[in-house]
C-alpha positions as a printed Julia matrix, in Angstrom:
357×3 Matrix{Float64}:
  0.0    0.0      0.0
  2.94   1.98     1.05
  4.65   1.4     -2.77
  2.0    2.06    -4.69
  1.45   6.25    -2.73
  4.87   6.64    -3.39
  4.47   5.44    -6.58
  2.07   7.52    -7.09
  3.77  10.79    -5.53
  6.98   9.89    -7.9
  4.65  10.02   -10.98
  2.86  13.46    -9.79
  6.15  14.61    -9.81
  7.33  13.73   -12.82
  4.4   15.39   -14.56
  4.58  18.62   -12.5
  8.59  18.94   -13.38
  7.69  18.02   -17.34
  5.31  20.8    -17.33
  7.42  23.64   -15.44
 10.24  22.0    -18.03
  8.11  22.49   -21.23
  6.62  25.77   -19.76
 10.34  27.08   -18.98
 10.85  26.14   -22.59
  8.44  28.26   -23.86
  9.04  31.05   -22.46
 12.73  31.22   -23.17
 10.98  30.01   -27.17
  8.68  32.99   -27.11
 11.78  35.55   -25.97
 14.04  34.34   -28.14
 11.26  35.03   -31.06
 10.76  38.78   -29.47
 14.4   39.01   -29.17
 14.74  37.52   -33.24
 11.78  40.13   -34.52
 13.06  43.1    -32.43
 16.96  42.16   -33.99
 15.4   41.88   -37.76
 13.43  44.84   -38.96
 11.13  45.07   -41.94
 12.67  47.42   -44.48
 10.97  50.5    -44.85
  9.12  51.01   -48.53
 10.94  53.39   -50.59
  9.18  56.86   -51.15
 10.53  58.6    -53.9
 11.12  62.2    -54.94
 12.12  62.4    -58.56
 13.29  65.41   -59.98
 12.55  65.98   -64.36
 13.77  68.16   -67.14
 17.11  70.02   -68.46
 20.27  70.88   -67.31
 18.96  72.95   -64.43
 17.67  70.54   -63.08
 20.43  68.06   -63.61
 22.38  71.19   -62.01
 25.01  71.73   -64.74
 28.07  73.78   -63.53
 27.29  73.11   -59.82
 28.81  69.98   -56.77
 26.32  67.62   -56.91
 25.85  68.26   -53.36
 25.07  71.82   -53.56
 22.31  71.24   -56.78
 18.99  72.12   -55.78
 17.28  68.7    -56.28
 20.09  67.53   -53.89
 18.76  70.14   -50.91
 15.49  69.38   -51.54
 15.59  65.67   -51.42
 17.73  66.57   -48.21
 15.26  68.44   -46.73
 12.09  65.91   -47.66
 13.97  63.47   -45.77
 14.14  64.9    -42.79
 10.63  65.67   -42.94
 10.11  62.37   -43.97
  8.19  63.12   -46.92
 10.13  60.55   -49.18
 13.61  58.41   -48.33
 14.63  57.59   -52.03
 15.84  60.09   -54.93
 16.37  59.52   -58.21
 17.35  62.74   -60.67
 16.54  62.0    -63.98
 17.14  65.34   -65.55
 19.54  65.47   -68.65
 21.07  69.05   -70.05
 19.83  70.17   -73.24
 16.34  68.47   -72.87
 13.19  69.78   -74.21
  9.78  69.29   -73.38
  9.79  66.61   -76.54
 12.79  65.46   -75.31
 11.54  64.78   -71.66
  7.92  63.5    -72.96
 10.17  60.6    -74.69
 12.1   59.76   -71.82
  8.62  59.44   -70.0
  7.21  56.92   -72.42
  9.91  54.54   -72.64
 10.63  54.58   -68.84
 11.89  50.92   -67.64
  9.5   48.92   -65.24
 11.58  49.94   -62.16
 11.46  53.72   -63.15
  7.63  52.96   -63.03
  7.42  51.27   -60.28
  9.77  54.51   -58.63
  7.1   56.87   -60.25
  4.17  54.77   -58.3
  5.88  55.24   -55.01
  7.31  59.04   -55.5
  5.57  62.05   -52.94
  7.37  64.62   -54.42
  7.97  65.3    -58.15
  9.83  68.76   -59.77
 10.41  69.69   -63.09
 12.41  72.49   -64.74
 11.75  72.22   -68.66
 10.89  74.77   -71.21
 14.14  76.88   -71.72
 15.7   74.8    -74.03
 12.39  75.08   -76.53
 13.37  78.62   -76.9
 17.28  78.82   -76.62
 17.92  75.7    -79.05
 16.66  77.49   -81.87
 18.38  80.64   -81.28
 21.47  78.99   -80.41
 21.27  77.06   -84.18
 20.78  80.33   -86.02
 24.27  82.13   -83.73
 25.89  78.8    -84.73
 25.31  79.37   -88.09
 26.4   82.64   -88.32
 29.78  81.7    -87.17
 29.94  79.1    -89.53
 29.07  80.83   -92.45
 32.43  83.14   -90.94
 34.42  80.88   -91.09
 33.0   79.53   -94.92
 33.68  83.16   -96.15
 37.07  83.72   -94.66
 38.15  80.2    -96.28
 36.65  81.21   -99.35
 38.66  84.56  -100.02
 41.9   82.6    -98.88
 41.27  80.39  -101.77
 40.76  83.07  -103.8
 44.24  84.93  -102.68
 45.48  81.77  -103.46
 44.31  81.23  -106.9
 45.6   85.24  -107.52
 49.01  84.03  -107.02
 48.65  81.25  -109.76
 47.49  83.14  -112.09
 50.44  85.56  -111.5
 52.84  83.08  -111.58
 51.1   82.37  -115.33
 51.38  85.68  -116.44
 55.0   85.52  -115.48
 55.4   82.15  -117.32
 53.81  83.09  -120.28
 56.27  86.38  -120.55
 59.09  83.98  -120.21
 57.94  81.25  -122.56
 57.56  83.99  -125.49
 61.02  84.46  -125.44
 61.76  80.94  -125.9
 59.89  80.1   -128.31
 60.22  81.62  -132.25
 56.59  80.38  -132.95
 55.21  82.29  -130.43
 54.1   85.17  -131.6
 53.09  88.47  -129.5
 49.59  88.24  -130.83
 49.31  84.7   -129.11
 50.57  86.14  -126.27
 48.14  89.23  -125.82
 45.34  86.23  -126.23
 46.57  84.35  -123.22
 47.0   87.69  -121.11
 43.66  88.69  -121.96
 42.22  85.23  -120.77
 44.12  85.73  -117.55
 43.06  88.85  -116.99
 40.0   88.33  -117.14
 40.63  85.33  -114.97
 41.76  87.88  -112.09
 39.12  89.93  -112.69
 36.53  87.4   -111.95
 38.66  86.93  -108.87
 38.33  90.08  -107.91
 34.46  90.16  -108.31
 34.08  86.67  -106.27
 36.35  88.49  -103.85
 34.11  91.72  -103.6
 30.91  89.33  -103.29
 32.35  87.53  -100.66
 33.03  90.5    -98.44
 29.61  91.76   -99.34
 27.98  88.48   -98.18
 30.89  88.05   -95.12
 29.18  92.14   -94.42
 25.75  91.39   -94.79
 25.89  88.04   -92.62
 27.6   90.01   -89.5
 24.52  92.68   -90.08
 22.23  90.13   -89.18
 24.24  88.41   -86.91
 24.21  92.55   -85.44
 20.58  92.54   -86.01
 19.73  89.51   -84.39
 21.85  90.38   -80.85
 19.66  93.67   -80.82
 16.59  91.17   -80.44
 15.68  91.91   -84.32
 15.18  88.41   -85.51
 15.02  87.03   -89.13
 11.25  85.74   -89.93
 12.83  82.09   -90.16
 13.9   82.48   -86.83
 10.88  84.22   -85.27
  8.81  80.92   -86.53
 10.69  78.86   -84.87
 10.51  80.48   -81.67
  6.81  80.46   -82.03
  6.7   77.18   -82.27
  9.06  76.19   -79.64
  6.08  77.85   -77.7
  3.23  76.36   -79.08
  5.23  72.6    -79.14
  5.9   73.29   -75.32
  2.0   74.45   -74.87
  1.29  70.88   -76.33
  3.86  68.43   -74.57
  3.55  70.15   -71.61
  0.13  69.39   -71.01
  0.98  65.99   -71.99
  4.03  65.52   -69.85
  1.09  66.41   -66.86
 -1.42  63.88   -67.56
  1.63  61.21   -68.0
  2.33  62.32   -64.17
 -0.74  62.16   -62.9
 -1.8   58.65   -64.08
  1.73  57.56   -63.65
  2.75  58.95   -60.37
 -0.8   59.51   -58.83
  0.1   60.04   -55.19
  3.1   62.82   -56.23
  3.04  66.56   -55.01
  4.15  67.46   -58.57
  5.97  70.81   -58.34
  6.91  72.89   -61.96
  9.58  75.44   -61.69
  8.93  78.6    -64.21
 11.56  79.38   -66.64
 13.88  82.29   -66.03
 15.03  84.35   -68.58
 18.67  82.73   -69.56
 19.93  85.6    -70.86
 19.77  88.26   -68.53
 20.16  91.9    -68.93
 22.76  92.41   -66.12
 25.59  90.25   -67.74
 26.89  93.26   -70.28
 25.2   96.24   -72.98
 25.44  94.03   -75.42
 22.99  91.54   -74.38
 20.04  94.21   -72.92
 17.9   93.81   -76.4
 18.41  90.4    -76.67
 17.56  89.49   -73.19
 13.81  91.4    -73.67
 13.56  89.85   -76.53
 13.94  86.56   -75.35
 12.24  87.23   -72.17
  9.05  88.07   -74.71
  8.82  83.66   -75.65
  9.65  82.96   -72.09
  7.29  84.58   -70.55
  4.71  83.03   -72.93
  6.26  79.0    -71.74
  5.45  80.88   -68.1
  1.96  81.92   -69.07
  1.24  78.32   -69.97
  2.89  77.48   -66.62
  0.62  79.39   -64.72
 -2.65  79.05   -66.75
 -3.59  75.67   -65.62
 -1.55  74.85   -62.52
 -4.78  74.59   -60.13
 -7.04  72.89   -62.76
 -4.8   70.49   -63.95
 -3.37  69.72   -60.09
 -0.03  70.77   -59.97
  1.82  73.64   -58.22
  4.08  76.41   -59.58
  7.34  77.69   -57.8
  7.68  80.71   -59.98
 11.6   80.91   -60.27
 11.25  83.14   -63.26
 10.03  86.08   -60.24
 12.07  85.23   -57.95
 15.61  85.64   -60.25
 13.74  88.95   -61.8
 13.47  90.3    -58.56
 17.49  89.55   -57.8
 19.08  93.31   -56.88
 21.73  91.52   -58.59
 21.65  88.41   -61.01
 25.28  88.33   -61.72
 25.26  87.29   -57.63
 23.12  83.69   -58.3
 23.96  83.04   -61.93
 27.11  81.32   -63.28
 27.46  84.63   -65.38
 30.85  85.89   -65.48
 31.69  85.77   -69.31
 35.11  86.0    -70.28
 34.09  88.48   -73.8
 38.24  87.63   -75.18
 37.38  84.51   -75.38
 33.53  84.21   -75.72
 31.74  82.35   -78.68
 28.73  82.75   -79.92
 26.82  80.22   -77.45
 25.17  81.54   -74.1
 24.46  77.71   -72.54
 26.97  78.84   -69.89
 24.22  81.09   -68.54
 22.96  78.71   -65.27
 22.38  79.21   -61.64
 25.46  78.63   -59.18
 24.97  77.7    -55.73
 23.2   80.7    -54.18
 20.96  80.6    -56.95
 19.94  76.26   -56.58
 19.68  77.13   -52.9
 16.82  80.12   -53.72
 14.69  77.28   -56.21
 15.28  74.16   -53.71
 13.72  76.82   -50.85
 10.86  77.88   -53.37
 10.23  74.19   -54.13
 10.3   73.17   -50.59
  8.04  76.45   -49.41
  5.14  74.77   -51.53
  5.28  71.28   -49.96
  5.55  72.48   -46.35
  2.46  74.72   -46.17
  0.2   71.9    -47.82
Protein backbone atom coordinates (compact mmCIF):
# COMPACT_ATOMS: atom_id res chain seq x y z
CA UNK A 1 0.00 0.00 0.00
CA UNK A 2 2.94 1.98 1.05
CA UNK A 3 4.65 1.40 -2.77
CA UNK A 4 2.00 2.06 -4.69
CA UNK A 5 1.45 6.25 -2.73
CA UNK A 6 4.87 6.64 -3.39
CA UNK A 7 4.47 5.44 -6.58
CA UNK A 8 2.07 7.52 -7.09
CA UNK A 9 3.77 10.79 -5.53
CA UNK A 10 6.98 9.89 -7.90
CA UNK A 11 4.65 10.02 -10.98
CA UNK A 12 2.86 13.46 -9.79
CA UNK A 13 6.15 14.61 -9.81
CA UNK A 14 7.33 13.73 -12.82
CA UNK A 15 4.40 15.39 -14.56
CA UNK A 16 4.58 18.62 -12.50
CA UNK A 17 8.59 18.94 -13.38
CA UNK A 18 7.69 18.02 -17.34
CA UNK A 19 5.31 20.80 -17.33
CA UNK A 20 7.42 23.64 -15.44
CA UNK A 21 10.24 22.00 -18.03
CA UNK A 22 8.11 22.49 -21.23
CA UNK A 23 6.62 25.77 -19.76
CA UNK A 24 10.34 27.08 -18.98
CA UNK A 25 10.85 26.14 -22.59
CA UNK A 26 8.44 28.26 -23.86
CA UNK A 27 9.04 31.05 -22.46
CA UNK A 28 12.73 31.22 -23.17
CA UNK A 29 10.98 30.01 -27.17
CA UNK A 30 8.68 32.99 -27.11
CA UNK A 31 11.78 35.55 -25.97
CA UNK A 32 14.04 34.34 -28.14
CA UNK A 33 11.26 35.03 -31.06
CA UNK A 34 10.76 38.78 -29.47
CA UNK A 35 14.40 39.01 -29.17
CA UNK A 36 14.74 37.52 -33.24
CA UNK A 37 11.78 40.13 -34.52
CA UNK A 38 13.06 43.10 -32.43
CA UNK A 39 16.96 42.16 -33.99
CA UNK A 40 15.40 41.88 -37.76
CA UNK A 41 13.43 44.84 -38.96
CA UNK A 42 11.13 45.07 -41.94
CA UNK A 43 12.67 47.42 -44.48
CA UNK A 44 10.97 50.50 -44.85
CA UNK A 45 9.12 51.01 -48.53
CA UNK A 46 10.94 53.39 -50.59
CA UNK A 47 9.18 56.86 -51.15
CA UNK A 48 10.53 58.60 -53.90
CA UNK A 49 11.12 62.20 -54.94
CA UNK A 50 12.12 62.40 -58.56
CA UNK A 51 13.29 65.41 -59.98
CA UNK A 52 12.55 65.98 -64.36
CA UNK A 53 13.77 68.16 -67.14
CA UNK A 54 17.11 70.02 -68.46
CA UNK A 55 20.27 70.88 -67.31
CA UNK A 56 18.96 72.95 -64.43
CA UNK A 57 17.67 70.54 -63.08
CA UNK A 58 20.43 68.06 -63.61
CA UNK A 59 22.38 71.19 -62.01
CA UNK A 60 25.01 71.73 -64.74
CA UNK A 61 28.07 73.78 -63.53
CA UNK A 62 27.29 73.11 -59.82
CA UNK A 63 28.81 69.98 -56.77
CA UNK A 64 26.32 67.62 -56.91
CA UNK A 65 25.85 68.26 -53.36
CA UNK A 66 25.07 71.82 -53.56
CA UNK A 67 22.31 71.24 -56.78
CA UNK A 68 18.99 72.12 -55.78
CA UNK A 69 17.28 68.70 -56.28
CA UNK A 70 20.09 67.53 -53.89
CA UNK A 71 18.76 70.14 -50.91
CA UNK A 72 15.49 69.38 -51.54
CA UNK A 73 15.59 65.67 -51.42
CA UNK A 74 17.73 66.57 -48.21
CA UNK A 75 15.26 68.44 -46.73
CA UNK A 76 12.09 65.91 -47.66
CA UNK A 77 13.97 63.47 -45.77
CA UNK A 78 14.14 64.90 -42.79
CA UNK A 79 10.63 65.67 -42.94
CA UNK A 80 10.11 62.37 -43.97
CA UNK A 81 8.19 63.12 -46.92
CA UNK A 82 10.13 60.55 -49.18
CA UNK A 83 13.61 58.41 -48.33
CA UNK A 84 14.63 57.59 -52.03
CA UNK A 85 15.84 60.09 -54.93
CA UNK A 86 16.37 59.52 -58.21
CA UNK A 87 17.35 62.74 -60.67
CA UNK A 88 16.54 62.00 -63.98
CA UNK A 89 17.14 65.34 -65.55
CA UNK A 90 19.54 65.47 -68.65
CA UNK A 91 21.07 69.05 -70.05
CA UNK A 92 19.83 70.17 -73.24
CA UNK A 93 16.34 68.47 -72.87
CA UNK A 94 13.19 69.78 -74.21
CA UNK A 95 9.78 69.29 -73.38
CA UNK A 96 9.79 66.61 -76.54
CA UNK A 97 12.79 65.46 -75.31
CA UNK A 98 11.54 64.78 -71.66
CA UNK A 99 7.92 63.50 -72.96
CA UNK A 100 10.17 60.60 -74.69
CA UNK A 101 12.10 59.76 -71.82
CA UNK A 102 8.62 59.44 -70.00
CA UNK A 103 7.21 56.92 -72.42
CA UNK A 104 9.91 54.54 -72.64
CA UNK A 105 10.63 54.58 -68.84
CA UNK A 106 11.89 50.92 -67.64
CA UNK A 107 9.50 48.92 -65.24
CA UNK A 108 11.58 49.94 -62.16
CA UNK A 109 11.46 53.72 -63.15
CA UNK A 110 7.63 52.96 -63.03
CA UNK A 111 7.42 51.27 -60.28
CA UNK A 112 9.77 54.51 -58.63
CA UNK A 113 7.10 56.87 -60.25
CA UNK A 114 4.17 54.77 -58.30
CA UNK A 115 5.88 55.24 -55.01
CA UNK A 116 7.31 59.04 -55.50
CA UNK A 117 5.57 62.05 -52.94
CA UNK A 118 7.37 64.62 -54.42
CA UNK A 119 7.97 65.30 -58.15
CA UNK A 120 9.83 68.76 -59.77
CA UNK A 121 10.41 69.69 -63.09
CA UNK A 122 12.41 72.49 -64.74
CA UNK A 123 11.75 72.22 -68.66
CA UNK A 124 10.89 74.77 -71.21
CA UNK A 125 14.14 76.88 -71.72
CA UNK A 126 15.70 74.80 -74.03
CA UNK A 127 12.39 75.08 -76.53
CA UNK A 128 13.37 78.62 -76.90
CA UNK A 129 17.28 78.82 -76.62
CA UNK A 130 17.92 75.70 -79.05
CA UNK A 131 16.66 77.49 -81.87
CA UNK A 132 18.38 80.64 -81.28
CA UNK A 133 21.47 78.99 -80.41
CA UNK A 134 21.27 77.06 -84.18
CA UNK A 135 20.78 80.33 -86.02
CA UNK A 136 24.27 82.13 -83.73
CA UNK A 137 25.89 78.80 -84.73
CA UNK A 138 25.31 79.37 -88.09
CA UNK A 139 26.40 82.64 -88.32
CA UNK A 140 29.78 81.70 -87.17
CA UNK A 141 29.94 79.10 -89.53
CA UNK A 142 29.07 80.83 -92.45
CA UNK A 143 32.43 83.14 -90.94
CA UNK A 144 34.42 80.88 -91.09
CA UNK A 145 33.00 79.53 -94.92
CA UNK A 146 33.68 83.16 -96.15
CA UNK A 147 37.07 83.72 -94.66
CA UNK A 148 38.15 80.20 -96.28
CA UNK A 149 36.65 81.21 -99.35
CA UNK A 150 38.66 84.56 -100.02
CA UNK A 151 41.90 82.60 -98.88
CA UNK A 152 41.27 80.39 -101.77
CA UNK A 153 40.76 83.07 -103.80
CA UNK A 154 44.24 84.93 -102.68
CA UNK A 155 45.48 81.77 -103.46
CA UNK A 156 44.31 81.23 -106.90
CA UNK A 157 45.60 85.24 -107.52
CA UNK A 158 49.01 84.03 -107.02
CA UNK A 159 48.65 81.25 -109.76
CA UNK A 160 47.49 83.14 -112.09
CA UNK A 161 50.44 85.56 -111.50
CA UNK A 162 52.84 83.08 -111.58
CA UNK A 163 51.10 82.37 -115.33
CA UNK A 164 51.38 85.68 -116.44
CA UNK A 165 55.00 85.52 -115.48
CA UNK A 166 55.40 82.15 -117.32
CA UNK A 167 53.81 83.09 -120.28
CA UNK A 168 56.27 86.38 -120.55
CA UNK A 169 59.09 83.98 -120.21
CA UNK A 170 57.94 81.25 -122.56
CA UNK A 171 57.56 83.99 -125.49
CA UNK A 172 61.02 84.46 -125.44
CA UNK A 173 61.76 80.94 -125.90
CA UNK A 174 59.89 80.10 -128.31
CA UNK A 175 60.22 81.62 -132.25
CA UNK A 176 56.59 80.38 -132.95
CA UNK A 177 55.21 82.29 -130.43
CA UNK A 178 54.10 85.17 -131.60
CA UNK A 179 53.09 88.47 -129.50
CA UNK A 180 49.59 88.24 -130.83
CA UNK A 181 49.31 84.70 -129.11
CA UNK A 182 50.57 86.14 -126.27
CA UNK A 183 48.14 89.23 -125.82
CA UNK A 184 45.34 86.23 -126.23
CA UNK A 185 46.57 84.35 -123.22
CA UNK A 186 47.00 87.69 -121.11
CA UNK A 187 43.66 88.69 -121.96
CA UNK A 188 42.22 85.23 -120.77
CA UNK A 189 44.12 85.73 -117.55
CA UNK A 190 43.06 88.85 -116.99
CA UNK A 191 40.00 88.33 -117.14
CA UNK A 192 40.63 85.33 -114.97
CA UNK A 193 41.76 87.88 -112.09
CA UNK A 194 39.12 89.93 -112.69
CA UNK A 195 36.53 87.40 -111.95
CA UNK A 196 38.66 86.93 -108.87
CA UNK A 197 38.33 90.08 -107.91
CA UNK A 198 34.46 90.16 -108.31
CA UNK A 199 34.08 86.67 -106.27
CA UNK A 200 36.35 88.49 -103.85
CA UNK A 201 34.11 91.72 -103.60
CA UNK A 202 30.91 89.33 -103.29
CA UNK A 203 32.35 87.53 -100.66
CA UNK A 204 33.03 90.50 -98.44
CA UNK A 205 29.61 91.76 -99.34
CA UNK A 206 27.98 88.48 -98.18
CA UNK A 207 30.89 88.05 -95.12
CA UNK A 208 29.18 92.14 -94.42
CA UNK A 209 25.75 91.39 -94.79
CA UNK A 210 25.89 88.04 -92.62
CA UNK A 211 27.60 90.01 -89.50
CA UNK A 212 24.52 92.68 -90.08
CA UNK A 213 22.23 90.13 -89.18
CA UNK A 214 24.24 88.41 -86.91
CA UNK A 215 24.21 92.55 -85.44
CA UNK A 216 20.58 92.54 -86.01
CA UNK A 217 19.73 89.51 -84.39
CA UNK A 218 21.85 90.38 -80.85
CA UNK A 219 19.66 93.67 -80.82
CA UNK A 220 16.59 91.17 -80.44
CA UNK A 221 15.68 91.91 -84.32
CA UNK A 222 15.18 88.41 -85.51
CA UNK A 223 15.02 87.03 -89.13
CA UNK A 224 11.25 85.74 -89.93
CA UNK A 225 12.83 82.09 -90.16
CA UNK A 226 13.90 82.48 -86.83
CA UNK A 227 10.88 84.22 -85.27
CA UNK A 228 8.81 80.92 -86.53
CA UNK A 229 10.69 78.86 -84.87
CA UNK A 230 10.51 80.48 -81.67
CA UNK A 231 6.81 80.46 -82.03
CA UNK A 232 6.70 77.18 -82.27
CA UNK A 233 9.06 76.19 -79.64
CA UNK A 234 6.08 77.85 -77.70
CA UNK A 235 3.23 76.36 -79.08
CA UNK A 236 5.23 72.60 -79.14
CA UNK A 237 5.90 73.29 -75.32
CA UNK A 238 2.00 74.45 -74.87
CA UNK A 239 1.29 70.88 -76.33
CA UNK A 240 3.86 68.43 -74.57
CA UNK A 241 3.55 70.15 -71.61
CA UNK A 242 0.13 69.39 -71.01
CA UNK A 243 0.98 65.99 -71.99
CA UNK A 244 4.03 65.52 -69.85
CA UNK A 245 1.09 66.41 -66.86
CA UNK A 246 -1.42 63.88 -67.56
CA UNK A 247 1.63 61.21 -68.00
CA UNK A 248 2.33 62.32 -64.17
CA UNK A 249 -0.74 62.16 -62.90
CA UNK A 250 -1.80 58.65 -64.08
CA UNK A 251 1.73 57.56 -63.65
CA UNK A 252 2.75 58.95 -60.37
CA UNK A 253 -0.80 59.51 -58.83
CA UNK A 254 0.10 60.04 -55.19
CA UNK A 255 3.10 62.82 -56.23
CA UNK A 256 3.04 66.56 -55.01
CA UNK A 257 4.15 67.46 -58.57
CA UNK A 258 5.97 70.81 -58.34
CA UNK A 259 6.91 72.89 -61.96
CA UNK A 260 9.58 75.44 -61.69
CA UNK A 261 8.93 78.60 -64.21
CA UNK A 262 11.56 79.38 -66.64
CA UNK A 263 13.88 82.29 -66.03
CA UNK A 264 15.03 84.35 -68.58
CA UNK A 265 18.67 82.73 -69.56
CA UNK A 266 19.93 85.60 -70.86
CA UNK A 267 19.77 88.26 -68.53
CA UNK A 268 20.16 91.90 -68.93
CA UNK A 269 22.76 92.41 -66.12
CA UNK A 270 25.59 90.25 -67.74
CA UNK A 271 26.89 93.26 -70.28
CA UNK A 272 25.20 96.24 -72.98
CA UNK A 273 25.44 94.03 -75.42
CA UNK A 274 22.99 91.54 -74.38
CA UNK A 275 20.04 94.21 -72.92
CA UNK A 276 17.90 93.81 -76.40
CA UNK A 277 18.41 90.40 -76.67
CA UNK A 278 17.56 89.49 -73.19
CA UNK A 279 13.81 91.40 -73.67
CA UNK A 280 13.56 89.85 -76.53
CA UNK A 281 13.94 86.56 -75.35
CA UNK A 282 12.24 87.23 -72.17
CA UNK A 283 9.05 88.07 -74.71
CA UNK A 284 8.82 83.66 -75.65
CA UNK A 285 9.65 82.96 -72.09
CA UNK A 286 7.29 84.58 -70.55
CA UNK A 287 4.71 83.03 -72.93
CA UNK A 288 6.26 79.00 -71.74
CA UNK A 289 5.45 80.88 -68.10
CA UNK A 290 1.96 81.92 -69.07
CA UNK A 291 1.24 78.32 -69.97
CA UNK A 292 2.89 77.48 -66.62
CA UNK A 293 0.62 79.39 -64.72
CA UNK A 294 -2.65 79.05 -66.75
CA UNK A 295 -3.59 75.67 -65.62
CA UNK A 296 -1.55 74.85 -62.52
CA UNK A 297 -4.78 74.59 -60.13
CA UNK A 298 -7.04 72.89 -62.76
CA UNK A 299 -4.80 70.49 -63.95
CA UNK A 300 -3.37 69.72 -60.09
CA UNK A 301 -0.03 70.77 -59.97
CA UNK A 302 1.82 73.64 -58.22
CA UNK A 303 4.08 76.41 -59.58
CA UNK A 304 7.34 77.69 -57.80
CA UNK A 305 7.68 80.71 -59.98
CA UNK A 306 11.60 80.91 -60.27
CA UNK A 307 11.25 83.14 -63.26
CA UNK A 308 10.03 86.08 -60.24
CA UNK A 309 12.07 85.23 -57.95
CA UNK A 310 15.61 85.64 -60.25
CA UNK A 311 13.74 88.95 -61.80
CA UNK A 312 13.47 90.30 -58.56
CA UNK A 313 17.49 89.55 -57.80
CA UNK A 314 19.08 93.31 -56.88
CA UNK A 315 21.73 91.52 -58.59
CA UNK A 316 21.65 88.41 -61.01
CA UNK A 317 25.28 88.33 -61.72
CA UNK A 318 25.26 87.29 -57.63
CA UNK A 319 23.12 83.69 -58.30
CA UNK A 320 23.96 83.04 -61.93
CA UNK A 321 27.11 81.32 -63.28
CA UNK A 322 27.46 84.63 -65.38
CA UNK A 323 30.85 85.89 -65.48
CA UNK A 324 31.69 85.77 -69.31
CA UNK A 325 35.11 86.00 -70.28
CA UNK A 326 34.09 88.48 -73.80
CA UNK A 327 38.24 87.63 -75.18
CA UNK A 328 37.38 84.51 -75.38
CA UNK A 329 33.53 84.21 -75.72
CA UNK A 330 31.74 82.35 -78.68
CA UNK A 331 28.73 82.75 -79.92
CA UNK A 332 26.82 80.22 -77.45
CA UNK A 333 25.17 81.54 -74.10
CA UNK A 334 24.46 77.71 -72.54
CA UNK A 335 26.97 78.84 -69.89
CA UNK A 336 24.22 81.09 -68.54
CA UNK A 337 22.96 78.71 -65.27
CA UNK A 338 22.38 79.21 -61.64
CA UNK A 339 25.46 78.63 -59.18
CA UNK A 340 24.97 77.70 -55.73
CA UNK A 341 23.20 80.70 -54.18
CA UNK A 342 20.96 80.60 -56.95
CA UNK A 343 19.94 76.26 -56.58
CA UNK A 344 19.68 77.13 -52.90
CA UNK A 345 16.82 80.12 -53.72
CA UNK A 346 14.69 77.28 -56.21
CA UNK A 347 15.28 74.16 -53.71
CA UNK A 348 13.72 76.82 -50.85
CA UNK A 349 10.86 77.88 -53.37
CA UNK A 350 10.23 74.19 -54.13
CA UNK A 351 10.30 73.17 -50.59
CA UNK A 352 8.04 76.45 -49.41
CA UNK A 353 5.14 74.77 -51.53
CA UNK A 354 5.28 71.28 -49.96
CA UNK A 355 5.55 72.48 -46.35
CA UNK A 356 2.46 74.72 -46.17
CA UNK A 357 0.20 71.90 -47.82
Amino acid sequence: MHRKILCYIVVICLIISGVLVAGCNREESEEQQASDLEEVEPEPEPIFYIALGDSVAAGFGVMEDVRYTNLLFDKLKRDEIANDYRNMAVSGYTTTALLELLERLSRSNLEAFEQASVITINIGGNNIMQPLLVALSDFQEIGVMLNEAVETTAEVREIIDDAVEFANEARDLIDNFSIADVLRINSFIRRAIEVMDELTETYSQVSELRILELVDTMQGQFSDELEQQLLEGVEIFELEFYLIIDWLKTNAPNAIIIVNTVYNPIPSEIGDFAVLLSERVGTYIQNINEIILENSETRGFLVSDVYLRFKDEPNINDIMNSNLDMSAMTLNFDIIHPNNIGHAIIAELNYDLIRVR
